[in-house]
N, C-alpha and C positions, 0 to 999 in steps of 0.2 A: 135363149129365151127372147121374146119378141117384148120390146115396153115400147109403148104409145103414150101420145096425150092427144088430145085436142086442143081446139081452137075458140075465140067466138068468131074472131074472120076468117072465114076459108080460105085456104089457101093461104097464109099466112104463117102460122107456123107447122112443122111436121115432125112429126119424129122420127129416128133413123136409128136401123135394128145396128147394134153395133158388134152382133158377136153371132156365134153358130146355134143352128139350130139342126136336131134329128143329126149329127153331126154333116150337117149342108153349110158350107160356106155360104154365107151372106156378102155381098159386094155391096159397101155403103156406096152410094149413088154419089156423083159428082151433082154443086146444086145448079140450076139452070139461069138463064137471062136476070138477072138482077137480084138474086141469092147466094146469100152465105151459109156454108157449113159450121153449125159452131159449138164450141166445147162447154161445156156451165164448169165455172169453179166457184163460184160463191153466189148467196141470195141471201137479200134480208130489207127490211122495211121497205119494199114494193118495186125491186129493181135487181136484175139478176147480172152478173159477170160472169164474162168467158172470154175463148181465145174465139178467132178463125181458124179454122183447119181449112178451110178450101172458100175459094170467091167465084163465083161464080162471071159471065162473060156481065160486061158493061156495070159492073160495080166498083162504081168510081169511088176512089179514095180507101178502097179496103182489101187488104191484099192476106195473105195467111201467117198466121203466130200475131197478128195486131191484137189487141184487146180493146173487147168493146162492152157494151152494158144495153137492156132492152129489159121493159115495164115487165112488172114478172104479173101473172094471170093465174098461179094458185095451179097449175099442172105441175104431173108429175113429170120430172126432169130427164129426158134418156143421157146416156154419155153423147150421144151428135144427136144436132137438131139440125133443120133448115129453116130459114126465114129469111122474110124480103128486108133488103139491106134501108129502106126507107123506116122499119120499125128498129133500127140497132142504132145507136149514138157510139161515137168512136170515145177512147181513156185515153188521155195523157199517161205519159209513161211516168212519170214522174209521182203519181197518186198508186195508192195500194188499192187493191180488190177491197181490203176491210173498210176502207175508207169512203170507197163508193158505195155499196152497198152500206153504209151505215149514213152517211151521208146528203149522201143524190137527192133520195124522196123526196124527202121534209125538207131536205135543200132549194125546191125547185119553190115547194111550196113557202117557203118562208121569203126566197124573193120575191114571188107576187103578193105577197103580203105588204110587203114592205113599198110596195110599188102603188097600192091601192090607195094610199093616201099622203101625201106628201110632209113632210115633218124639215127643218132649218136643223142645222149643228147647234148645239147644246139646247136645245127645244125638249121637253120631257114628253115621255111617248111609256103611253101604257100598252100593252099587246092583253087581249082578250080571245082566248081559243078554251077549248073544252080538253085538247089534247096537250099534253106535258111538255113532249117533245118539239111539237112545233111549236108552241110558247117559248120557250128554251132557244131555238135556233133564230125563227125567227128575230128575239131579242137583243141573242148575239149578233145579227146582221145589223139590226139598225144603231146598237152601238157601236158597231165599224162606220159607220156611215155618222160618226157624233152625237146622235143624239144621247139621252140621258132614259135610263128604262125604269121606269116606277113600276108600283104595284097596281095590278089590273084595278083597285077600287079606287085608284086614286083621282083625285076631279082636275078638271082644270088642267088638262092634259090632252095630247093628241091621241088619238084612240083608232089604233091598228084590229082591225077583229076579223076574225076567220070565221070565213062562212063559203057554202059552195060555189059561187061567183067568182073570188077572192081567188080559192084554190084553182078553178078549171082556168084562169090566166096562164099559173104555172105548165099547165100542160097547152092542149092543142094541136097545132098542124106542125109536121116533123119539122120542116126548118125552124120554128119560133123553139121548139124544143129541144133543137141541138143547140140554139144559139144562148138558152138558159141552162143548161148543160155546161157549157164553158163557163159560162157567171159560175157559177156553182162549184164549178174546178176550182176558178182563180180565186175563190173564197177559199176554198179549203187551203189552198198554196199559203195565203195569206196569215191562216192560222186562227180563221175568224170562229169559228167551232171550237178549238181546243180544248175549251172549257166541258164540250158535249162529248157524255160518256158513247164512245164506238161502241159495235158489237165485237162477242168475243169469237172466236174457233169453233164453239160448239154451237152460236147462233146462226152463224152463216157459211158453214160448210153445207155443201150439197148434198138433199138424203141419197141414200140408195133406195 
């Protein structure tokens, strides 16, 4: 059986039939100038993990069995995809899939938070968001970074607040986004999250 998804940029990502159809062998396609083939083994808060299965010609730095991670878009996931190696962010081997996918998102976002207003070590710092999670992460970053984390109504305080400005720092043009990507890693290496509950098996395994 044939499963597809779409895209909102064309040509960007595609789906690849991965098994027979009418019993007609299907030949997954090798992917072309600057595309990766790639496998999904996990998703969850807004960032999907997989392997390489195949690199295509001039995709530098990404070769096959690497693992790498790419914004997830709400499609449904075939066993192989193709997509341009400018929308995939490489993993350290060193971090789990649960960890990325639990992680990354709110990861990305909580350093431009954290970025958005500047704060001294032992300076008290209230975080103001609507969302739990990035409250929570965000908080933990800026206590790795010294500061003291109060209660959002507290006064007389530095005041970190999440708003869409704030969050589109975290993301942007792929280099600024691999390069917060690795921030993000070397956070989690650090142990700076710990406290933040992961997802489990049943949250971030790939549907069928």
């Amino acid at each position: 059986m044939h499963r597809t998804t779409s895209s909102p940029r064309t040509g960007t990502l595609t789906a690849v039939p991965a098994s027979s159809h009418a019993g007609t062998h299907l030949v997954v396609p090798r992917p072309s100038i600057g595309r990766l083939r790639l496998r999904p083994t996990r998703r969850g808060r807004g960032f999907i993990v997989g392997i390489v299965d195949a690199a295509g010609p001039d995709t530098n730095g990404f070769a096959p069995r690497d693992r790498v991670a790419w914004r997830d878009r709400g499609e449904e996931l075939p066993e192989l995809l193709l997509m341009d190696q400018d929308d995939v962010l490489g993993v350290p081997s060193w971090i789990t899939d649960e960890q990325v996918v639990s992680y990354l998102g709110p990861g990305l976002i909580a350093r431009a938070l954290v970025r958005t207003r500047p704060f001294a070590r032992g300076e008290d710092v209230r975080v103001v968001s609507t969302d739990p999670l990035v409250a929570e992460m965000t908080g933990a970053w800026a206590r790795s970074l010294g500061a003291r984390v109060v209660e959002p109504a507290a006064s007389a305080a530095v005041a970190i607040e999440d708003d869409v400005r704030s969050r589109r720092a975290g993301f942007g043009s792929h280099g600024r986004l691999a390069q917060a990507a690795v921030e993000v890693f070397q956070a989690i290496r650090r142990g700076v999250f710990e406290g933040v509950t992961t997802l489990g098996e049943a949250d971030s395994r790939i549907a069928a």
